[in-house]
C-alpha positions in Angstrom: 0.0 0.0 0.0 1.4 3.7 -1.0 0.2 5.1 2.7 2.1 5.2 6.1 0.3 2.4 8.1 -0.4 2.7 11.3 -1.6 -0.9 12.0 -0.2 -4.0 11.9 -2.1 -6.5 9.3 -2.2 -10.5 9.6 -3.0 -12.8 7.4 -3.8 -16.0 8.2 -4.0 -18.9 5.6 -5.2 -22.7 6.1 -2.5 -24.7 4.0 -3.3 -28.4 3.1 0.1 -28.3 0.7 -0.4 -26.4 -1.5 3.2 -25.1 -2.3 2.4 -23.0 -5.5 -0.8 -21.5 -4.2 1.2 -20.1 -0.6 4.4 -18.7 -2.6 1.8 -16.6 -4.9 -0.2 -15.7 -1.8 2.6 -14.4 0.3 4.7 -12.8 -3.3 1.5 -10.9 -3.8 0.8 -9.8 0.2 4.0 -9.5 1.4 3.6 -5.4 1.1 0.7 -5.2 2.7 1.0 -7.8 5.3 3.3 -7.4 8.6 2.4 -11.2 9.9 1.5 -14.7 7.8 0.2 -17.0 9.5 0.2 -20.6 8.2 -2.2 -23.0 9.3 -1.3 -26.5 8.4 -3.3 -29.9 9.3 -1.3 -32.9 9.0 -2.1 -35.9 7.1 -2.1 -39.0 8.8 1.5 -39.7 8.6 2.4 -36.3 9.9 4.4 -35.1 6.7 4.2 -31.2 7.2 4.2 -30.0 3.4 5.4 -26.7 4.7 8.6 -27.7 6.4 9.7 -30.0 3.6 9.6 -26.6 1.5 10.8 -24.3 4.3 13.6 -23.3 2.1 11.2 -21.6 -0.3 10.1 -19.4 1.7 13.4 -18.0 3.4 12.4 -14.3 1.7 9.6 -13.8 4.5 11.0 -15.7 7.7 10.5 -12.8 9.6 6.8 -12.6 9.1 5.9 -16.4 9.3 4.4 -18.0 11.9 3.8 -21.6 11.4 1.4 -23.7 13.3 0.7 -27.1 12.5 -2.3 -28.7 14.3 -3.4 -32.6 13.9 -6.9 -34.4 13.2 -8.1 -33.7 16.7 -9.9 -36.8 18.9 -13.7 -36.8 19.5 -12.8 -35.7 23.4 -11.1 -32.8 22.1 -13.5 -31.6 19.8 -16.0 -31.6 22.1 -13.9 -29.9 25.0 -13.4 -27.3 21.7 -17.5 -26.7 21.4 -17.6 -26.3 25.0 -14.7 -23.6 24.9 -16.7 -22.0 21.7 -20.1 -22.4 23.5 -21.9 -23.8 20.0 -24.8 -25.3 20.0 -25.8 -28.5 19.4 -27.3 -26.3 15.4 -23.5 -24.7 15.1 -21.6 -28.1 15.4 -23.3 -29.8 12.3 -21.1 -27.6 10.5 -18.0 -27.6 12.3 -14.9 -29.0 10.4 -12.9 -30.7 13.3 -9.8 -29.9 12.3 -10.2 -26.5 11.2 -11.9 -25.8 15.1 -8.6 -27.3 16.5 -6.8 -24.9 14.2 -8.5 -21.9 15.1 -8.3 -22.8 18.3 -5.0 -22.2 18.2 -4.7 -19.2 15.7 -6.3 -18.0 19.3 -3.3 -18.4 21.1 -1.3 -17.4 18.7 -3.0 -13.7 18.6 -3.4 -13.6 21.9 0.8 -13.8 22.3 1.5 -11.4 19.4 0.0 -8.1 21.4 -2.0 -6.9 19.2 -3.6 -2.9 19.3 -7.1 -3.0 18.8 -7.1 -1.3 15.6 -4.9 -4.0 14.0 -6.3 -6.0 11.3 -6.8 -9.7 10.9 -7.5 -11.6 7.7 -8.6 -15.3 7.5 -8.6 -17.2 4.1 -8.3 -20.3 2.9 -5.3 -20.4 0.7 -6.9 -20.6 -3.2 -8.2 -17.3 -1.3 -6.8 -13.8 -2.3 -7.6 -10.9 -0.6 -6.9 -7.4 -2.0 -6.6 -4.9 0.6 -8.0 -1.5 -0.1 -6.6 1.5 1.3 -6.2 1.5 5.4 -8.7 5.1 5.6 -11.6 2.7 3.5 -11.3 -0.7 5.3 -10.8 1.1 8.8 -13.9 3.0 7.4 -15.9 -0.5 7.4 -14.0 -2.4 10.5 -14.8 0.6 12.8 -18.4 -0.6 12.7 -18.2 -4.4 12.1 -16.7 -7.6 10.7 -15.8 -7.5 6.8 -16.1 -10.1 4.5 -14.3 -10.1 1.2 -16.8 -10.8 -1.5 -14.0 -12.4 -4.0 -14.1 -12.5 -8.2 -14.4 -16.5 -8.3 -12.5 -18.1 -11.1 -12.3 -21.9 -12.4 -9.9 -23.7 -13.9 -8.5 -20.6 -16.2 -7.8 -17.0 -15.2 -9.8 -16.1 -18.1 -13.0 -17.2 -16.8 -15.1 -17.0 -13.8 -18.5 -17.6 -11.8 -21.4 -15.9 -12.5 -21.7 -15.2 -8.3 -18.6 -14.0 -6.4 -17.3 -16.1 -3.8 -18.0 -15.2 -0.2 -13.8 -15.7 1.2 -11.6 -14.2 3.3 -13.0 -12.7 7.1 -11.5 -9.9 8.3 -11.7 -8.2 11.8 -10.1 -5.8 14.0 -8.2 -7.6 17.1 -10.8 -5.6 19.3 -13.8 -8.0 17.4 -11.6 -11.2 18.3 -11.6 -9.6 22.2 -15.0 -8.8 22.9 -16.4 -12.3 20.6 -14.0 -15.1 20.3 -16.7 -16.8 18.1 -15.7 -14.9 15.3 -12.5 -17.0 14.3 -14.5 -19.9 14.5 -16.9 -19.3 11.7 -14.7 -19.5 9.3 -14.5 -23.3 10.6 -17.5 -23.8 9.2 -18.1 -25.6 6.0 -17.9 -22.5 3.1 -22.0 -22.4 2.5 -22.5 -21.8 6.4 -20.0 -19.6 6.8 -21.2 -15.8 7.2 -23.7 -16.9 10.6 -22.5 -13.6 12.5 -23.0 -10.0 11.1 -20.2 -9.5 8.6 -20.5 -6.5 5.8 -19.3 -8.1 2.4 -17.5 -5.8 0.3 -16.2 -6.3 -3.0 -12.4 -7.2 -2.9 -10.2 -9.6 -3.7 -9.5 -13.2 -5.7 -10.4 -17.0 -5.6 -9.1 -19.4 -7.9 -10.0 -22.9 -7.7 -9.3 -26.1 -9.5 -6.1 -24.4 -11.5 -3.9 -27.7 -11.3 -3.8 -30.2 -13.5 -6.9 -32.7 -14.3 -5.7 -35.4 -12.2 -4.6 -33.1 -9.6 -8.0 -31.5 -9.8 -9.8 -34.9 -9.4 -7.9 -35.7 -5.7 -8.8 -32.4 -4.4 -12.4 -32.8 -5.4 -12.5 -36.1 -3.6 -11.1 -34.1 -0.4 -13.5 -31.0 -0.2 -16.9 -32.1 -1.3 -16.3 -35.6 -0.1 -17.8 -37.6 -3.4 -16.9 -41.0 -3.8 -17.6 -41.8 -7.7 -14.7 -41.3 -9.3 -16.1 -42.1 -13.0 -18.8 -39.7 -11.9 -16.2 -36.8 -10.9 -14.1 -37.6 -14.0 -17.0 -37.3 -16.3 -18.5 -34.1 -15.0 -14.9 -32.1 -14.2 -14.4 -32.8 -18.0 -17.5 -31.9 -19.1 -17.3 -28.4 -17.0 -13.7 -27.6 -18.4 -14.4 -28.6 -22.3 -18.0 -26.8 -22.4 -16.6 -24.0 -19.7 -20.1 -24.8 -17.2 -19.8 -24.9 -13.6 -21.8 -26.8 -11.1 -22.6 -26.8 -7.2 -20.5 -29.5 -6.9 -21.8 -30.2 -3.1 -24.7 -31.5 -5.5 -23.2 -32.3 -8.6 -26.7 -30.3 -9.9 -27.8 -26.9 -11.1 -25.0 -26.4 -14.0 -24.2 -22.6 -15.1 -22.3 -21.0 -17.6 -18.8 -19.5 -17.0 -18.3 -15.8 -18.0 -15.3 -14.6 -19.6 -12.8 -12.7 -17.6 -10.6 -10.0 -19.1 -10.5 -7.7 -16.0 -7.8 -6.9 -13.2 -5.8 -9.6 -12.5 -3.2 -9.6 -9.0 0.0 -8.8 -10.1 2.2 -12.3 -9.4 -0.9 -14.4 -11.2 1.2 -15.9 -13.8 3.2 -17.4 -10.4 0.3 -20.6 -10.6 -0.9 -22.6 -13.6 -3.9 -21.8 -15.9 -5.2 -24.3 -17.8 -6.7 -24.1 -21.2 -10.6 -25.0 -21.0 -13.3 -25.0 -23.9 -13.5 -27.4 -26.7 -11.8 -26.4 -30.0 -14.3 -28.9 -32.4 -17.3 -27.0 -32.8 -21.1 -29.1 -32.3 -23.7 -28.9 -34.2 -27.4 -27.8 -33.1 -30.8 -28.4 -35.1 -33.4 -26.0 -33.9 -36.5 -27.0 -35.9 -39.3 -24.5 -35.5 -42.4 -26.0 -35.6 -43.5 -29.9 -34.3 -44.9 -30.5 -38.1 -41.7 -29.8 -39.7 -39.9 -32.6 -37.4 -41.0 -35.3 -40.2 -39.8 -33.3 -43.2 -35.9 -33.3 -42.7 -32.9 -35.6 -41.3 -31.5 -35.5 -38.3 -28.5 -37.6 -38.1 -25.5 -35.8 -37.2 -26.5 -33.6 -34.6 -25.1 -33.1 -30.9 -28.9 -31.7 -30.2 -32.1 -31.7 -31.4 -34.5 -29.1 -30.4 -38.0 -29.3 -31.8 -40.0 -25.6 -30.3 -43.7 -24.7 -30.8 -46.0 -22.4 -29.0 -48.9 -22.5 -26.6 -50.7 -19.9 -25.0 -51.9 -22.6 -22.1 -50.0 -21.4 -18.7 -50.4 -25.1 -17.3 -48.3 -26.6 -20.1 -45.2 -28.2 -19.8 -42.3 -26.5 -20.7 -40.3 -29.5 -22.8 -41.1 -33.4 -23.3 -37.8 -35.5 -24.0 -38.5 -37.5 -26.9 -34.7 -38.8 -26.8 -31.4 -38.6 -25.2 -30.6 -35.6 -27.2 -33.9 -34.8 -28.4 -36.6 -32.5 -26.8 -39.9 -30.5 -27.7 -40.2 -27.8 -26.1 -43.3 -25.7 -25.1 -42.7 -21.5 -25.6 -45.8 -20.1 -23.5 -46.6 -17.2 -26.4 -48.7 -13.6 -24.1 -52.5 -13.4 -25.5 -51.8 -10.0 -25.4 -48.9 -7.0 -26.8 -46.5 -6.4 -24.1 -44.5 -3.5 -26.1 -44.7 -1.7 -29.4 -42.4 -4.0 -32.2 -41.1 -1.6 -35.3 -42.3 -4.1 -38.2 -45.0 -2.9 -40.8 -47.6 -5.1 -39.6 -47.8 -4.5 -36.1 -50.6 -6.7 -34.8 -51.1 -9.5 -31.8 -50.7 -12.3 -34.5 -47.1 -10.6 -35.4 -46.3 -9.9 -31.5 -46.6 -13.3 -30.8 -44.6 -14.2 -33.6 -41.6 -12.3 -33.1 -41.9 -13.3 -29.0 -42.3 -16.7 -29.7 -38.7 -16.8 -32.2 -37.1 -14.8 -30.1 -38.2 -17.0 -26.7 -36.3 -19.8 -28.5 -32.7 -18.5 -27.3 -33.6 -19.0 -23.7 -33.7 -23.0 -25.0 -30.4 -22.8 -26.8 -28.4 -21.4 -23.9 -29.3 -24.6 -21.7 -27.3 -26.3 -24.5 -24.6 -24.7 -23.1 -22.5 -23.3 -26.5 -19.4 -22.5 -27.1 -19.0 -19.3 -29.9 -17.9 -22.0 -32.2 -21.0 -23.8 -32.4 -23.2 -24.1 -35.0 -26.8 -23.9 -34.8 -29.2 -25.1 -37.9 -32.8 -23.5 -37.6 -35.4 -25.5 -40.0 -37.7 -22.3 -40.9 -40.4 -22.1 -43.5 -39.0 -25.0 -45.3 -35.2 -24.3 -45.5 -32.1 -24.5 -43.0 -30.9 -21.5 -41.9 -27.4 -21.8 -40.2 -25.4 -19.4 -37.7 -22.6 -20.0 -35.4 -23.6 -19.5 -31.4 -21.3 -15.6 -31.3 -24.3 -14.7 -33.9 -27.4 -16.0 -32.1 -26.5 -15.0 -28.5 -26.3 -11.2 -29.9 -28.7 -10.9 -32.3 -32.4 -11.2 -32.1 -33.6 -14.5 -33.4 -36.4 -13.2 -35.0 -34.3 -10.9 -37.2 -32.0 -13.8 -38.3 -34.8 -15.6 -39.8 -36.1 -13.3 -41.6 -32.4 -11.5 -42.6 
């Protein structure tokens, strides 16, 4: 920061080994940051990742504090919840380990003495915080708690979630002194996280799943627990090569990525991004009208989607006829909604011009790439357009170019 500080800042980092991902972290912090804070949890031979690769990080030995904490015993844990005061509701999501480890990230603060202005930051460590100016976040940490509300990307710094990721907790030490509790929140599992009264603003990084695919697969297996590998394999690939995301607590509700061509942190090219999207186009048939199904041939298409129009509000939206066939259902208004500038501007031509138009809503659960290719049979002939032209354009006006 380009500002005389007058409080200390700590950042604390759960580390699971992770090597690449803690050199970036503490290459892009180290300005900003007075203490690091490494949280490590052993595996079950008691290998500390961090040690082995001490050497690496000689640069910031003065700043690192290195805790390493073990799976703790049922006994423990529960002498944890009674230190914590949870309920019976707050230890369904506890993490065990990560409660022993925050337990002793308490400790640890307690001996550094702290003011209590100085600022603490907790992230996991695909987690990147960027730290706005001392006068702003003091601004926000004079009243309450922060959470930093982080750009979320997948696989590929060029592409990210549609939501941003709710990451790294930060908090004045005088938070920590008057409520304990709030270190322990971010022992929860991530979806539970925010249960005390944190103000998200908008700051900071997350990447996930940058390694490589095998890589990818093991750490999937750790954090969301799934035990079908063929499953994993099948839907990881199918996310990277069509660039779709999914809650993968669920392995349900896909989503398309968004392209990314924003601010990046400065060190990013410091871990890997891989290449995602498929480079062989597919090809769509979009057949407008259930009639004209019979009149044409289908083979050779990834998809077949077969759209007509109802003005019944109880009618089902798509019937699947095959594995990649559907009809689907466009519910057409009974009435003009807007003003359309073509020369015959009745309800019959409204509904027309909706109904064409509705048919894009269809084509993006296809999921496209720009290189696809999407036929439309219309009034008897096949009109063809890659996916960059039909997800700008209106629909409408292609047919009738």
């Amino acid at each position: 920061m380009n500002i005389e500080k007058k409080y200390k800042v700590i950042d604390t980092v759960f580390f699971e080994g992770e090597i690449d991902y803690l050199l970036f972290r503490f290459t892009e912090l180290s300005d900003s940051v007075d203490f690091f804070i490494v949280l490590e949890s052993l595996s079950e031979d008691g290998i500390s990742s961090f040690e082995n690769h001490k050497e690496k990080f000689s640069q910031w030995k003065d700043k690192i504090i290195y805790i390493k904490t073990v799976t703790p015993s049922e006994d423990k844990v529960q002498q944890l919840f009674e230190s914590f005061k949870l309920n019976e509701k707050n230890k369904s999501t506890i993490i065990p380990i990560k409660i022993s480890q925050t337990y002793d990230l308490l400790d640890c603060l307690n001996s550094l003495n702290l003011n209590f202005d100085d600022v603490i930051m907790i992230s996991n460590v695909d987690e990147i915080p960027v730290l706005p100016s001392m006068e702003i976040l003091q601004s926000y940490l004079s009243f309450e708690p922060v959470v930093f509300l982080q750009k979320d990307f997948l696989w590929s710094k060029t592409f990210i979630r549609q939501e941003n990721h709710v990451g790294t907790l930060c908090f004045q030490y005088s938070h920590l002194v008057t409520n304990k509790n709030i270190s322990y929140v971010f022992s929860e599992k991530s979806d539970e996280r925010i249960t005390l009264n944190f103000t998200p603003i908008n700051f900071g990084f997350r990447f996930e799943l940058f390694s490589n695919l095998e890589s990818s697969y093991e750490y999937f297996v750790r954090k969301y627990g799934h035990d079908d590998l063929e499953e994993i394999k099948t839907i990881l690939e199918y996310s990277r090569d069509n660039l779709v995301y999914y809650d993968f607590k669920t392995l349900s509700n896909p989503k398309c990525l968004v392209k990314y061509d924003g601010e990046l942190p400065t060190h990013i090219d410091m871990i890997d991004s891989q290449e995602i999207g498929r480079i062989n186009p597919k090809k769509h048939l979009v057949v407008i009208g259930i009639d004209s199904f019979q009149n044409i041939d289908a083979d050779g298409y990834e998809t077949i989607s077969i759209v007509s129009h109802t003005t019944s509000i109880t009618s089902e939206s798509y019937k699947e006829i095959s594995n990649n066939c559907k009809i689907h259902y466009i519910q057409i208004p009974n009435k003009k909604y807007y003003d359309v500038l073509i020369d015959d501007n009745s309800l019959v031509k409204f509904q027309k011009m909706y109904f064409l138009n509705e048919i894009k809503k269809v084509l993006f659960s296809l999921y496209p790439l720009e290189v696809d290719i999407f036929d439309f049979y219309f009034a008897g002939k096949i009109i063809s357009y890659p996916w960059s032209e039909v997800r700008d354009n209106f629909i409408y006006d292609l047919l009738h170019n």
